[in-house]
C-alpha positions as CSV (number, residue, x, y, z in Angstrom):
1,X,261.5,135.1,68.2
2,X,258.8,133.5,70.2
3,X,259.8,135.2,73.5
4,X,259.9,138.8,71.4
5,X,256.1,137.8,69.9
6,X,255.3,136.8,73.5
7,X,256.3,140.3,74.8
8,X,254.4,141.8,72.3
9,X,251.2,140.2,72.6
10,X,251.4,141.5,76.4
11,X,252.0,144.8,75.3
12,X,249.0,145.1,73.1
13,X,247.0,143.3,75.4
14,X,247.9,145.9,78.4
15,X,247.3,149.0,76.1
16,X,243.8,147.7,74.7
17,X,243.2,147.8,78.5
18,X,243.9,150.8,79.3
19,X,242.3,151.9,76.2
20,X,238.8,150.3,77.1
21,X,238.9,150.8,80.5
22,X,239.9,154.5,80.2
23,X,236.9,156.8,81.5
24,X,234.3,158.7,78.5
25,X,234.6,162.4,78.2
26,X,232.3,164.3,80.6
27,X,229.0,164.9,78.8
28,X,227.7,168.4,77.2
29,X,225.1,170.2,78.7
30,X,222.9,172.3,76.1
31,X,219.6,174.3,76.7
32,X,217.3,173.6,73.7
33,X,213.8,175.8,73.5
34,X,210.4,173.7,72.2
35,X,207.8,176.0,70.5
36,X,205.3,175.5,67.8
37,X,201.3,176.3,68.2
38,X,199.3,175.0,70.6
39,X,198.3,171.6,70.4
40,X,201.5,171.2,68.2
41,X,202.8,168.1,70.3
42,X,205.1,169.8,72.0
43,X,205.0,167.9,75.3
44,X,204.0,165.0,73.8
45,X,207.7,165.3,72.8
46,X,209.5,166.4,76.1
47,X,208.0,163.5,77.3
48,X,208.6,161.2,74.7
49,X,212.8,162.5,74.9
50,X,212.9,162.8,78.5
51,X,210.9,159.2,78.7
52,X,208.6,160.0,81.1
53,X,205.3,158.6,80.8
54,X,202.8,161.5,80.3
55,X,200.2,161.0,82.8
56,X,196.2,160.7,81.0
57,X,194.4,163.3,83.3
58,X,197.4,165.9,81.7
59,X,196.3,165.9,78.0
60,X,195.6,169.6,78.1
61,X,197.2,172.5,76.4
62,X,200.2,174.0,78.3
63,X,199.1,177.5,79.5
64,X,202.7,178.0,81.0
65,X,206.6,176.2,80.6
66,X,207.7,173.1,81.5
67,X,211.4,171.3,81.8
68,X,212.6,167.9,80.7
69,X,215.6,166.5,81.0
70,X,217.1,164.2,77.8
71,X,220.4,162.4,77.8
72,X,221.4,161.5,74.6
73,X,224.3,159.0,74.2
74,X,226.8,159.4,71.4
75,X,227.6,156.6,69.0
76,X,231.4,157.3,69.1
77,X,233.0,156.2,72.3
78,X,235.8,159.6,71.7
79,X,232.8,162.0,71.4
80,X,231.0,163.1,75.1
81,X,227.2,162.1,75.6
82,X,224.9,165.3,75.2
83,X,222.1,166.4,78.0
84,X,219.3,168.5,76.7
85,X,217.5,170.8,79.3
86,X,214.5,171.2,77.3
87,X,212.0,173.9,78.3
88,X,208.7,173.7,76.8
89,X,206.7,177.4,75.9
90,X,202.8,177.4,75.5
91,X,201.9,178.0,72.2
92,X,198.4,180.2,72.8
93,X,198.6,183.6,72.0
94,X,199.0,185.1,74.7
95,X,202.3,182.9,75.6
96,X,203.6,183.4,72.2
97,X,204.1,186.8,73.6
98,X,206.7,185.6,76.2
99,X,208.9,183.4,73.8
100,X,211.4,185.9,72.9
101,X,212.1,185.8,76.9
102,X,213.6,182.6,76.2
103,X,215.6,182.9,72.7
104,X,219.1,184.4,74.0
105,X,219.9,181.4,76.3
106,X,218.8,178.7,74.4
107,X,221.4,177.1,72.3
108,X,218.9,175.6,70.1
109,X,215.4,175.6,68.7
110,X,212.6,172.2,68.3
111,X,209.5,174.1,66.8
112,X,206.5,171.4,66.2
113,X,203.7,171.3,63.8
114,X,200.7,169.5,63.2
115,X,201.5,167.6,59.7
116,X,197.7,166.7,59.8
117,X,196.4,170.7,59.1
118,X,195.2,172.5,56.2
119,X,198.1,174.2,54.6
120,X,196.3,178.0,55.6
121,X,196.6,176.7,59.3
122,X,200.2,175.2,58.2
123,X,201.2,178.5,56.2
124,X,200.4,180.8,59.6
125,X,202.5,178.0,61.5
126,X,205.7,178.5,59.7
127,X,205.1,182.3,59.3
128,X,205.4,182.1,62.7
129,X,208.3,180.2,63.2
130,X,209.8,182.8,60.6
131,X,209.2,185.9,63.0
132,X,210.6,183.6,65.7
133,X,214.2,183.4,63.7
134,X,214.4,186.6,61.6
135,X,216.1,189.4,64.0
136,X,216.4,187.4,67.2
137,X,218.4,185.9,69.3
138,X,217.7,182.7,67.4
139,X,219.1,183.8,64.0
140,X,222.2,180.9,63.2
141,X,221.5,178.4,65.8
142,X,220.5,175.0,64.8
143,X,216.7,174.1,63.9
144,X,214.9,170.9,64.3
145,X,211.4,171.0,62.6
146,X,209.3,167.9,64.7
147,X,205.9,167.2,62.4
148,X,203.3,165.5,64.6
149,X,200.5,163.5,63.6
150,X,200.1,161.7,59.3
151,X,198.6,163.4,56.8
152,X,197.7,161.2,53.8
153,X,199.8,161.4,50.4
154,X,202.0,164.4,52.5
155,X,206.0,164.0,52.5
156,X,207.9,166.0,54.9
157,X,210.2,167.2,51.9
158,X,207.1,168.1,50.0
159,X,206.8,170.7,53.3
160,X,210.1,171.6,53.2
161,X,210.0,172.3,49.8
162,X,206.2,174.1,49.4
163,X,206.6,176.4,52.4
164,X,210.5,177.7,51.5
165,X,211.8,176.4,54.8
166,X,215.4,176.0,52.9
167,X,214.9,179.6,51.8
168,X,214.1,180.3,55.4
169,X,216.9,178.9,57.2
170,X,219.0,180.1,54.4
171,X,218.5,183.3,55.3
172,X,218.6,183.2,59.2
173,X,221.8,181.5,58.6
174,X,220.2,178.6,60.7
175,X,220.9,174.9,60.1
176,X,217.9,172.9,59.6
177,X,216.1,169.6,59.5
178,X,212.8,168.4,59.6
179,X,211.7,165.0,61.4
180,X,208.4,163.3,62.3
181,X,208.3,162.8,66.3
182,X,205.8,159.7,65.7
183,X,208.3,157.4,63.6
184,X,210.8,156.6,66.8
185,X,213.5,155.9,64.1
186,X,213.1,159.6,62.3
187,X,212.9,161.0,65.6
188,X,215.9,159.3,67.3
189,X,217.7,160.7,63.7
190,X,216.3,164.3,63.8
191,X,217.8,164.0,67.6
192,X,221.4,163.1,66.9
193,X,221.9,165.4,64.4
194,X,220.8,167.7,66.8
195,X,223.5,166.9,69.0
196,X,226.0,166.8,66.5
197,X,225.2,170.4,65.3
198,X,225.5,171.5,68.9
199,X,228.5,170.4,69.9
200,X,230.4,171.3,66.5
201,X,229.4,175.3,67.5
202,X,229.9,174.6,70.8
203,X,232.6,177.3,71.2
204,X,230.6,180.0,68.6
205,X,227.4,179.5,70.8
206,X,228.6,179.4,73.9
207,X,229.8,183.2,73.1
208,X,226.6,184.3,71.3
209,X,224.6,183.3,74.4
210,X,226.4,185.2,76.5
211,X,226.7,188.4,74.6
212,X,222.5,188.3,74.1
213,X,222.2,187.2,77.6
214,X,224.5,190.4,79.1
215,X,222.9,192.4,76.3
216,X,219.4,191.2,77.5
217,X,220.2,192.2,81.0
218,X,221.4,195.4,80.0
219,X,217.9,196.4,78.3
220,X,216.1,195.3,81.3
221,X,218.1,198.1,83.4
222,X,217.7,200.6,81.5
223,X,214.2,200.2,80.7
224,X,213.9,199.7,85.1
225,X,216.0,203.1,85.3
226,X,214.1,205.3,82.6
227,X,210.7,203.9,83.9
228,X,211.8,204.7,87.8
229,X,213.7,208.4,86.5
230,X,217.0,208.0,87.7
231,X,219.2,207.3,84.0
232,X,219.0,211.5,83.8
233,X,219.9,211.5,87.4
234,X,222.8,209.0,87.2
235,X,224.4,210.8,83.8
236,X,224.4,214.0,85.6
237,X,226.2,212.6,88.5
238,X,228.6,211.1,85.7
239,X,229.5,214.0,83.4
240,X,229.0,217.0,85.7
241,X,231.2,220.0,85.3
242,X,233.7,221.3,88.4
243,X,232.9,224.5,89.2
244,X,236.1,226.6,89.2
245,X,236.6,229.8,90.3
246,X,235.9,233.1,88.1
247,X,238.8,235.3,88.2
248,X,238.3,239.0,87.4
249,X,240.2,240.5,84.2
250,X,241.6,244.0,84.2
251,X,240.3,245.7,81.3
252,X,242.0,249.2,82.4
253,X,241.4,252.5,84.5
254,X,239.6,250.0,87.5
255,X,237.0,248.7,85.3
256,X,237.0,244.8,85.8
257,X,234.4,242.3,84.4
258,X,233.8,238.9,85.4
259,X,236.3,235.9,83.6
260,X,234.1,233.5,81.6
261,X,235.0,229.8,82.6
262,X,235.8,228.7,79.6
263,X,239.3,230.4,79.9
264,X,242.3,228.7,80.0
265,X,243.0,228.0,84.2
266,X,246.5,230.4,83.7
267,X,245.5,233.9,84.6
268,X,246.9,236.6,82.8
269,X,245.9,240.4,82.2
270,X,244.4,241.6,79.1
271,X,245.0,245.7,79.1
272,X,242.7,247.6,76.7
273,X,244.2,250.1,74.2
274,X,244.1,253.8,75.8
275,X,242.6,256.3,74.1
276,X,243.3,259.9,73.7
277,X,241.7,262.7,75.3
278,X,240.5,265.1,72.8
279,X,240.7,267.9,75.7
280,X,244.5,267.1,75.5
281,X,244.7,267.8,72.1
């Protein structure tokens, strides 16, 4: 008995082992878009998840895009670790024109807001943020909401719930949550479920990108080819009609006339009916 518990408590010792020393699984790489209104504290926040220190002479609005890199460990040693390749969109008006560039191959959307605004300034921010989900490429991928800056006596579910952002992401068929980036705790929670969204519709995203992306690439082409003039050019090319030969038909007494080419390609002779001389008679 003692040599069989002996034999057993190696066993179990070897397999825990090889259980802990066995590798992770490979991490999951996602792209994830940041938008929201200028001055929004958007790269306050790709700094702040990349953990770079944001320089003090680079406090300005961003008139452009920029990238950050976030790795995001997982809490369950069976689930992979998540990398974000965040890419950061000015929020003036004249860059809001370019965000729908950037929908089809994102797998997932940050938009930030100023918690501190009136709620005009907050009601245009979220109508915003509508037209940013209803139609596009964006419509059912996964939504984090990141409120910068306090607000005295303002809850983020009293947001939620005065601006219909449930309704809202209802009807996009997008999940949604709403964080504050300032509260590292709230944050680091808005994150991971982030991550946990993305990597349950892995598999459904992963397709949907690459439909809107070929889809997106196709509209570019044929916008190029109508604007240059060569989609008439290339259909004609495509669908012309063989010439075939025309064939003349007897119609009787030497009179011939020429054979339309939408006859059938086996030639035959069609003889008219002949008609009486009256002089005969």
């Amino acid at each position: 008995m003692g040599l069989l518990c002996a034999k057993l408590r190696h066993c179990c010792c070897s397999c825990f082992l090889r259980f802990s020393t066995q590798s992770p699984p490979e991490a999951e790489e996602f792209q994830v878009l940041i938008l929201g209104p200028a001055a929004s504290g958007k790269t306050e926040l790709g700094h702040r998840l990349s953990g770079l220190q944001r320089p003090e002479d680079d406090q300005e609005a961003t008139n452009g895009v920029r990238c950050y890199n976030a790795s995001i460990s997982s809490e369950d040693l069976h689930r992979p670790a998540v990398k974000l390749k965040l890419t950061e969109v000015g929020g003036n008006t004249e860059m809001q024109r370019l965000w729908r560039h950037y929908y089809a191959s994102s797998h997932a959307l940050i938009y930030c807001f100023d918690l501190s605004t009136d709620p005009e300034h907050l009601q245009d921010t979220f109508n915003l943020l509508a037209e940013s989900l209803k139609g596009t490429q964006l419509a059912g991928k996964p939504v984090l909401l990141a409120a910068s800056r306090y607000c005295d006596g303002v809850q983020l579910y009293d947001v939620e719930y005065a601006f219909g952002l449930e309704q809202l992401a209802s009807s996009c068929n997008c999940p949604l949550l709403i964080c504050h980036m300032d509260e590292a705790t709230d944050l680091q929670r808005g994150i991971r479920w982030l991550c946990r969204q993305l990597l349950a519709r892995k598999t459904q995203l992963e397709r949907r990108i690459r439909y809107d992306v070929n889809m997106q690439v196709w509209q570019r082409r044929k916008r190029s080819l109508l604007s240059s003039g060569k989609l008439a050019q290339v259909h004609r090319q495509r669908f012309r009609r063989q010439h075939r030969k025309l064939w003349p038909a007897v119609l009787g007494f030497g009179e011939s006339t020429a054979r339309p080419n939408t006859a059938p390609p086996t030639i035959f002779f069609v003889r008219s009916p002949q008609v009486e001389n009256p002089k005969d008679n």
